[in-house]
N, C-alpha and C positions, 0 to 999 in steps of 0.2 A: 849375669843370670842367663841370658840367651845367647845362645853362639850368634856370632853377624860377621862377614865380611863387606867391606866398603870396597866399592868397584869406582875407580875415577879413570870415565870412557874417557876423559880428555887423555888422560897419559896410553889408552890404550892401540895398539895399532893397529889401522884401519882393515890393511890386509887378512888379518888373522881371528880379528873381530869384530867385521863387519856389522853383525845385528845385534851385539852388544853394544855398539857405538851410536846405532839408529836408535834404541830405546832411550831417546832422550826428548825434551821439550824445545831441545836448542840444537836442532839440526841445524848443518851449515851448507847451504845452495850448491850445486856441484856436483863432484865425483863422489860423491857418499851418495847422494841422492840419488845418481845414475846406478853406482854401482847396485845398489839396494835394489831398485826398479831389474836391473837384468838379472842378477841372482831370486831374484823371485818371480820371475818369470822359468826358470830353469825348475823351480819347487810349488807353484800355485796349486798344486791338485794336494799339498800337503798340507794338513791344518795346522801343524806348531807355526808355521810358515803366514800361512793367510792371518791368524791371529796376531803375531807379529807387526805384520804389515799393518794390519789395521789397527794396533794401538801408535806406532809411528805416523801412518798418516792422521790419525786422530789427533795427537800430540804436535804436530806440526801442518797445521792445516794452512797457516800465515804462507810457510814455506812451498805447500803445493799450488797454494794461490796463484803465490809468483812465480810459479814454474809452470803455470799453467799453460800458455800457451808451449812450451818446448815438449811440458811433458803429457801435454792432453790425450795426445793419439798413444803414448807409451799407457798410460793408465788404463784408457777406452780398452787396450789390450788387455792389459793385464786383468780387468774387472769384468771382461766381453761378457763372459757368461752368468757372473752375477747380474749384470745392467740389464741382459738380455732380459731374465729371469723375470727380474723387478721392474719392466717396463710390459714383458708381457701378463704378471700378476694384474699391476695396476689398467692394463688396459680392460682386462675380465671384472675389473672390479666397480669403472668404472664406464664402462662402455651403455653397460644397459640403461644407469639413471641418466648419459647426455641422451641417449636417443629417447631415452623416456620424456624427459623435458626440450627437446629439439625437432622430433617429431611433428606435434601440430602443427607448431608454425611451419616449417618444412612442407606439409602438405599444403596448410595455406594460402603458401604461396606460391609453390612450384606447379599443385595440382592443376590450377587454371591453366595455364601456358601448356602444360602436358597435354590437358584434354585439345586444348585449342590445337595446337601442332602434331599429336602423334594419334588423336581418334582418327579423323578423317583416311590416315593413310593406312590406318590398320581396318578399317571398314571397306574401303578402297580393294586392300588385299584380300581380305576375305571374299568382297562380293564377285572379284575376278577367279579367286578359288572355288568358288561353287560354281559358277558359270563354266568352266574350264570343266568340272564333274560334270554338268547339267548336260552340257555337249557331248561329252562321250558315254553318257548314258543311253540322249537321243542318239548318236550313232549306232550305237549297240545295238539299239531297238530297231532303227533301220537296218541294219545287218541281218539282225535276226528274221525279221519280214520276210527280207526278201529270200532268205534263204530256206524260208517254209513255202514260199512260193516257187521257189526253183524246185525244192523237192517234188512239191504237189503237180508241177509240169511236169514232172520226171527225168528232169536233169540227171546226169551224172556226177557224184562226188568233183572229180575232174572238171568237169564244164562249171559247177558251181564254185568251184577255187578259181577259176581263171576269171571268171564276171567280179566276183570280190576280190583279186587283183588289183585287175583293169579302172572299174568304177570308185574304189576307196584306196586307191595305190598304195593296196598293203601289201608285204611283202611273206613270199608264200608261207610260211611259217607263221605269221600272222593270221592270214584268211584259213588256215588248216585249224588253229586254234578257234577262232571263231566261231566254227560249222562245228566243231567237236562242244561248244559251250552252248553253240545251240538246237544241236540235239539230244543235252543232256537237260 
């Protein structure tokens, strides 16, 4: 009633029929196994192909077990960008409830020890950061003093670059910037 043809891989040759020979339950360890692996590596971006592949290794799982080690790094290849896929899915998936549950304790414990070791030296840094400002603010303001005093003597431009020189060993382009900041 139904047309059927009977395929016996056993009598088929390897060469010619390669993944009609894989689609079986009773794969044999070996050069079927290798060849399979490097001919689907030449077609992975095909999907008759990956389907194939994945009812063969589904079908013989015993077999890649024990090929596991020879053929681990050959798989890792040939699956890269699936595993990739499914290792970066599961990390999104699973990322937010460990740090959601890992979290407190995390701060728990590490919080003490942070505060203890890394306040001090960040207070440290700041209070030498403002002070480092405070100073050249007070310079500034001594700067500017004296250079409303030099004017109100009646210094010259000239004569007042050369004292803020001399007395703050700044260099000329510096004390010219200054008297120009502090007569604006």
């Amino acid at each position: 009633i139904y047309p059927m043809q009977i395929i016996c891989t056993s009598r088929l040759s390897s060469k010619n029929n390669l993944w009609l020979k894989g689609l079986t339950d009773n794969l044999k360890q070996g050069e079927t196994v290798d060849r399979l692996l490097k001919e689907y590596r030449r077609h992975q971006n095909n999907v008759l192909y990956k389907s194939a592949m994945d009812m063969i290794i589904r079908a013989n799982r015993k077999i890649f077990r024990e090929e596991k080690s020879k053929m681990c790094e050959a798989l890792r290849e040939l699956f890269k960008d699936e595993l990739e896929a499914g290792i970066a899915a599961g990390i999104e998936e699973r990322l937010p409830k460990a740090v959601e549950e890992r979290l407190p304790k995390a701060v728990e414990e590490y919080l003490p020890k942070a505060v203890e070791e890394y306040l001090p030296k960040a207070v440290e840094k700041r209070i030498q950061e403002i002070q480092q400002k405070v100073r050249q603010e007070i310079r500034q303001e001594v700067i500017n003093a004296l250079i409303a005093d030099y004017m109100e003597e009646g210094f010259s431009t000239e004569k007042i670059l050369g004292k803020l020189e001399k007395r703050f060993s700044l260099a000329p382009e510096e004390a010219r910037n200054c008297l120009e900041r502090s007569a604006s």
